[in-house]
C-alpha angles and dihedrals in degrees: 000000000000121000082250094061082034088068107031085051087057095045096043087046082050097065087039091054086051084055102247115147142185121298090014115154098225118192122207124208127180093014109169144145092296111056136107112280107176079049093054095043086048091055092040087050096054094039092054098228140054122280115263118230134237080279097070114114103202134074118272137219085232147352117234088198101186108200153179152192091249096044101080142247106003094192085051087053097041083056098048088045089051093065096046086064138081116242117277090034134127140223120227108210117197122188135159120292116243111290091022126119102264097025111173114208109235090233092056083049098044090050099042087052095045090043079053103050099257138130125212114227109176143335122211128176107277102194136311094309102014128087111189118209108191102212115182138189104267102255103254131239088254100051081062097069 
């Protein structure tokens, strides 16, 4: 295998490992100059498609929320980015990696998430500047029947 599939096979197992699949409807929010490219063209290479912007008007599989300190309230922004998923998705949340411009402290994201209705399952590395929390909705008494 050639360094070229090397690397487009890592980028493409990063977006797998994040959970994304085939014919997923992925929503971006806070996309600008700084985020993580080869992240956001792995995604778009195992969903098939390209990502939909904040535009777009129907329900999505997941939500990739890029933010930062500077960029407001993040429990404001969790909630908006809830209701712009189906039931069962999850928000990815990306924010800066410590020492970075925009750095989010964990417990700012911990409590956002938890003052949302979210649960954090688990964070990985998303690239050189980027670190992803994956926060879903806690599973209902209902859905544990």
């Amino acid at each position: 295998m050639s360094a070229t599939a090397d690397h487009a096979e890592e980028r493409t197992n990063l977006a797998a490992r994040l959970g994304f699949e085939p014919g997923q409807v992925v929503q971006e929010i806070g996309y600008d100059d700084d985020v993580e490219h080869e992240l956001r063209e792995s995604i778009e290479a195992v969903i098939g498609q390209e990502l939909v912007d904040e535009d777009y008007e129907d329900v999505a599989d997941a939500v990739l929320l890029w933010f930062r300190d500077e960029d407001g309230d993040l429990t404001d922004a969790l909630v908006d980015a809830i209701g712009l998923i189906e039931d069962g998705g999850a928000v990815w949340l990306l924010t800066p990696k410590t020492g970075r411009d925009g750095y989010v402290e964990p417990s700012d994201i911990n409590e956002a998430a938890q003052t949302a209705g979210l649960s954090q399952t688990k964070s990985i590395s998303a690239g050189k500047d980027w670190t992803a929390s994956r926060l879903v909705t806690p599973k209902t008494a209902r859905s544990k029947r």
